[in-house]
C-alpha positions in Angstrom: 43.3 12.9 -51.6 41.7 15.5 -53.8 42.0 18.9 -53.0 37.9 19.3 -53.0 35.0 17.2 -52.3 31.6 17.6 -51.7 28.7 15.8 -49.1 25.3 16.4 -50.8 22.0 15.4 -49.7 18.7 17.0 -48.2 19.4 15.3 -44.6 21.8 16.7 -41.9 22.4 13.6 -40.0 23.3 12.2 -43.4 25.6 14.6 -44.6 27.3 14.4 -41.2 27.7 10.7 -41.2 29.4 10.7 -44.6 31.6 13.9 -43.5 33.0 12.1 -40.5 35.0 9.3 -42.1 36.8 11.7 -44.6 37.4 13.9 -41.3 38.2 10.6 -39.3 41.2 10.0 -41.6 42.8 13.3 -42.3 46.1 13.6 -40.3 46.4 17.0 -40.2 44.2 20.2 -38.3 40.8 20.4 -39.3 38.9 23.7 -39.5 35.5 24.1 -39.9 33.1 27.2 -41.4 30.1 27.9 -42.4 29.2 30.3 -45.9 32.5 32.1 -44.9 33.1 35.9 -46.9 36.3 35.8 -47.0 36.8 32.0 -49.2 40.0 33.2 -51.3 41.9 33.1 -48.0 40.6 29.5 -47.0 41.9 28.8 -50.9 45.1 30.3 -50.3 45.5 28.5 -47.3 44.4 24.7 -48.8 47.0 25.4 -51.8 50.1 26.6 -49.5 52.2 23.9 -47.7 53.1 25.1 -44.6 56.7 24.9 -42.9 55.3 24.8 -39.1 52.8 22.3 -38.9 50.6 20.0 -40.4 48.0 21.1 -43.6 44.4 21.5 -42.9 41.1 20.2 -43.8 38.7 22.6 -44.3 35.1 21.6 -43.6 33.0 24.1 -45.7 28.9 24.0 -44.8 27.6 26.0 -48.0 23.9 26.9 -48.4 22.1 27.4 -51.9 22.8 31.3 -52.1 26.6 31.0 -50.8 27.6 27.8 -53.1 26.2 30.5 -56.3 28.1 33.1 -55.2 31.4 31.2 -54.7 31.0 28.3 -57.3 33.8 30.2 -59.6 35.9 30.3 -57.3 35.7 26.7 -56.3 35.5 25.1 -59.9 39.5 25.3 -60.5 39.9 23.1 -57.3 37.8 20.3 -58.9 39.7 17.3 -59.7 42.7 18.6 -58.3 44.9 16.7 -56.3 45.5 18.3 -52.7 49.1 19.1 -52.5 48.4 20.9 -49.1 45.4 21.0 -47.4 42.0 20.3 -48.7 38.3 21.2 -48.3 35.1 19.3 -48.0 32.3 21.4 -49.2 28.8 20.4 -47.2 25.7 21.1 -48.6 22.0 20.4 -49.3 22.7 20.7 -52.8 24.2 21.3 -55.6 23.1 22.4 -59.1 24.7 19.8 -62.0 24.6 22.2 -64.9 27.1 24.4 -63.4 30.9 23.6 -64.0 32.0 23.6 -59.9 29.2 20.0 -60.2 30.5 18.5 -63.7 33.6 19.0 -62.4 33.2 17.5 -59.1 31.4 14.6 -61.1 33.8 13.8 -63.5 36.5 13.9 -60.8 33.8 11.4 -58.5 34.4 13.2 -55.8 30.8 13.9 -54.9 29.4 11.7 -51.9 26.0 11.5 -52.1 24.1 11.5 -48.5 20.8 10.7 -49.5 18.5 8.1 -47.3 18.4 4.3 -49.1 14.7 4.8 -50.6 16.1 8.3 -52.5 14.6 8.1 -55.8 12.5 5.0 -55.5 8.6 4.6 -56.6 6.3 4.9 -53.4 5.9 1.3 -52.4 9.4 0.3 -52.8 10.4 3.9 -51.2 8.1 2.9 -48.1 9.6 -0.6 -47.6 13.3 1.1 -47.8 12.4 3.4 -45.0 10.8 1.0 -42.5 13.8 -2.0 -43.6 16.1 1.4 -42.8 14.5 2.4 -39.5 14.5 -1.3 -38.1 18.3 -1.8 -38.7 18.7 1.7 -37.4 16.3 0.9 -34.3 18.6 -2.1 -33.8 21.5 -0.3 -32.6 19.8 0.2 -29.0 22.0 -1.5 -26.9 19.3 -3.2 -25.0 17.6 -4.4 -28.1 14.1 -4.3 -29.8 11.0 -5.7 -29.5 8.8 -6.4 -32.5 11.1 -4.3 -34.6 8.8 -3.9 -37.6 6.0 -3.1 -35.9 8.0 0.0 -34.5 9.0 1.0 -37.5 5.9 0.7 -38.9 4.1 3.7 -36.2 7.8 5.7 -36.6 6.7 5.8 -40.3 3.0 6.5 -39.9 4.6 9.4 -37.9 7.8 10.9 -39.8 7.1 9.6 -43.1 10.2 9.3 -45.1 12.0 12.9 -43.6 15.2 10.9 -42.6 16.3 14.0 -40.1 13.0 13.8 -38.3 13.2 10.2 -38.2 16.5 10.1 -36.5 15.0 12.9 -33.9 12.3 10.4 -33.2 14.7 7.6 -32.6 17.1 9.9 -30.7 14.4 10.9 -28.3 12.9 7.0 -28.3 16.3 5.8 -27.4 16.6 8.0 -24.5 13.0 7.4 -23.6 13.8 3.3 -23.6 17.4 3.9 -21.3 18.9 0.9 -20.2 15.5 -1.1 -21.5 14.9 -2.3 -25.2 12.7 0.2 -27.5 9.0 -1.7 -27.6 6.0 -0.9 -29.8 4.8 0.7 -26.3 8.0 3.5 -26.4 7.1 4.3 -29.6 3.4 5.4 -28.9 4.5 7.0 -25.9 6.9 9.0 -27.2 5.5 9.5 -31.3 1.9 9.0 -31.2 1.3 9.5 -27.4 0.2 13.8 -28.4 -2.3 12.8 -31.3 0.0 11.5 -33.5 2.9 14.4 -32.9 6.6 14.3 -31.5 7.0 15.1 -27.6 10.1 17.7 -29.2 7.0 19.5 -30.6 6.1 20.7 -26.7 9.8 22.3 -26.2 9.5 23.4 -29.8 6.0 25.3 -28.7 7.6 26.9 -25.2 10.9 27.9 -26.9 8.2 30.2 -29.0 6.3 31.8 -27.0 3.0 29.8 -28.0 1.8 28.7 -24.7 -1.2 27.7 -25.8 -0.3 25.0 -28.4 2.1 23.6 -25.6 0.0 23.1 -23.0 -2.6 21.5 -26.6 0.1 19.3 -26.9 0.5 18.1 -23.1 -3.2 17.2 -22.9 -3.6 16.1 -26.7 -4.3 12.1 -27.6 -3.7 10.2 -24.3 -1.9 13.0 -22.9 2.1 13.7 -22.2 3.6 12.3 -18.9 4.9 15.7 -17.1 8.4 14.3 -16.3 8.5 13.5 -19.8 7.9 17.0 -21.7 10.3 18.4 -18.7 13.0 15.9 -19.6 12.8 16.9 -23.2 12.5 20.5 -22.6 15.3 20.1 -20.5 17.3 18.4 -23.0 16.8 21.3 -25.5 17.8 24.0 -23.3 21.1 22.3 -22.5 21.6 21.8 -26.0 21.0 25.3 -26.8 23.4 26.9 -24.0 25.9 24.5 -25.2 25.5 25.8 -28.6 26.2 28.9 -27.8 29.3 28.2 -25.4 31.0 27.0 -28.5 31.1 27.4 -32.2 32.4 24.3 -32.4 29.2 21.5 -33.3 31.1 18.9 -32.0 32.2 20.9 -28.6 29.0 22.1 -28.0 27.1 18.5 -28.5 29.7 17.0 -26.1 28.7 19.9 -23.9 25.0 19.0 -24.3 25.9 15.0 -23.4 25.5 14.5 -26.8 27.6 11.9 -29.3 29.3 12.3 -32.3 29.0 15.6 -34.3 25.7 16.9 -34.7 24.4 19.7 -36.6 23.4 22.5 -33.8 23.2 25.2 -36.8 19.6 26.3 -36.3 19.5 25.3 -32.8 22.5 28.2 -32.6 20.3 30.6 -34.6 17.2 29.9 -32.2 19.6 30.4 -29.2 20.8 33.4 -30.4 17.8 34.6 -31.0 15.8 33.7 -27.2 19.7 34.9 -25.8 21.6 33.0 -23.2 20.3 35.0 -19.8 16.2 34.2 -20.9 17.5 30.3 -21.7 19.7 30.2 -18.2 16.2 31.4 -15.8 14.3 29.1 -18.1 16.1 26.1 -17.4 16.3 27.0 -13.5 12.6 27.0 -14.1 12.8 23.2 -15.2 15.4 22.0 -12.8 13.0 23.4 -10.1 9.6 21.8 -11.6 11.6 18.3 -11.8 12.2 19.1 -8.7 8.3 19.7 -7.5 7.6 16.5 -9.4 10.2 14.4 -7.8 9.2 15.7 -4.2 5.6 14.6 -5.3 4.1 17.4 -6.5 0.4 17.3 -5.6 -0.8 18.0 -9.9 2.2 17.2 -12.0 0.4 18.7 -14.8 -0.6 21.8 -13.1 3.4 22.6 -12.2 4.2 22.3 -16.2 1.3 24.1 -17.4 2.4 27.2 -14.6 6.0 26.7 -16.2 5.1 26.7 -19.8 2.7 30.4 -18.9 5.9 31.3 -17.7 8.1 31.2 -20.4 5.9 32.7 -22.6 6.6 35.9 -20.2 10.0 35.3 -20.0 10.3 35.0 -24.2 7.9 38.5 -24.3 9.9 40.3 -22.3 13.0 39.6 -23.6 11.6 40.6 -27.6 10.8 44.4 -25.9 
């Protein structure tokens, strides 16, 4: 193996999906940081075989600023076999006229995450992406009905953003459960708030804009209550579980989630609301499920009341 590779490629979910084979098959420990200061003792460590256990795998996540800061320090490692441990360098990009890229190029050690219609004119680009979201809509266990024609509205929607497309097929899987993912799923979940996401209503509450959730609840043919509470729900368990570990793949399986996702900004926003504001908020939601599953006498009314308050709850805790 060489001592360092890179995962480039403007989608997340892509760069993650390449990362975890190379993970997968490493033998050894595996660490994993994000725009660390202090690099020269993550090098030392990747170049110096260890007499007590097994070398590590460093798993790097480098954004724009950090990867010019550090690329000297990187370029030597380029084509370099790994004697010790090595280290994967994730990022969103990376610039080809500097010598850490040529040399990671020369040495082919570059995967390239980018979606199958990268790079390709517009027609052929948009026949990629629906072929891509079909195959992908595929994997539902219980199956598909009139696959294209869900693709085609998941397009209409997303466009070709690969990341938001998998959101929307994340959420339309869950919405479908142990049933197949119909044409009907798709507008409930997609198109059902004028042609915007149902994660756009936890987005709203989780800011403090009560007023374009409760837009989106009533927008297009309106938002089923149970619905926006089961994906608000979903957030805020993913966000406390993101800051109960450091550790992406930890916290997802914290959150009920699979494989390794990338929780990076969800951290940031977590961090940011703070875990006692996102603990009462989710009491909040457990007991409106609750109301709705006792037969709540307006659904609607017990989610817009919740929504008013969180944006009190998120005010008081910026003072």
């Amino acid at each position: 193996m060489l001592k360092l590779r890179a995962i480039v490629g403007a989608s997340a979910r892509l760069r993650d999906e390449a990362l975890a084979p190379l993970v997968t098959a490493w033998t050894g420990a595996v660490r994993r940081t994000a725009d660390p200061g202090e690099l020269r003792a993550i090098l030392a460590d990747v170049d110096t075989p260890s007499l007590f256990g097994d070398p590590t795998l460093w798993v790097v996540r480098g954004s724009e600023a950090w990867i010019k800061q550090k690329a000297a320090d990187l370029a030597p490692l380029a084509g370099a076999e790994a004697l010790a441990g090595a280290l994967i360098l994730v990022a969103a990009s990376l610039d080809g006229r500097t010598p850490l890229a040529k040399g990671l190029a020369a040495a082919h050690a570059i995967s390239e995450a980018e979606p199958p219609w990268a790079g390709l004119r517009w027609g052929e680009a948009t026949s990629a992406c629906k072929m891509w979201i079909s195959e992908r809509l595929g994997s539902h266990p219980a199956g598909v009905q009139r696959t294209m024609l869900c693709a085609d509205r998941l397009h209409a929607h997303c466009g070709e953003d690969a990341d938001a497309l998998f959101a929307a097929m994340d959420v339309l899987m869950a919405y479908a459960g142990e049933g197949p993912v119909t044409p009907e799923a798709v507008e409930a979940v997609v198109v059902g708030s004028a042609e915007r996401p149902a994660w756009e209503f936890s987005g709203a509450v989780l800011a403090g804009n009560a007023s374009k959730a409760i837009d989106l609840l009533h927008a297009g043919q309106g938002m089923e209550p149970a619905m926006a509470l089961a994906v608000l729900h979903n957030e805020l368990r993913k966000q406390l579980a993101s800051l109960a570990s450091t550790d992406d793949a930890a916290a997802g399986a914290l959150a009920g989630l699979k494989g390794r996702p990338n929780l990076r900004m969800v951290r940031r926003q977590a961090e940011g609301i703070g875990r006692p504001a996102l603990v009462r908020l989710l009491a909040g939601i457990i007991r409106a499920q609750r109301q709705l599953r006792g037969g709540a006498a307006d659904p609607m009314l017990e989610v817009e009341t919740l929504v008013l308050h969180a944006r009190q709850l998120l005010a008081a805790g910026k003072r």
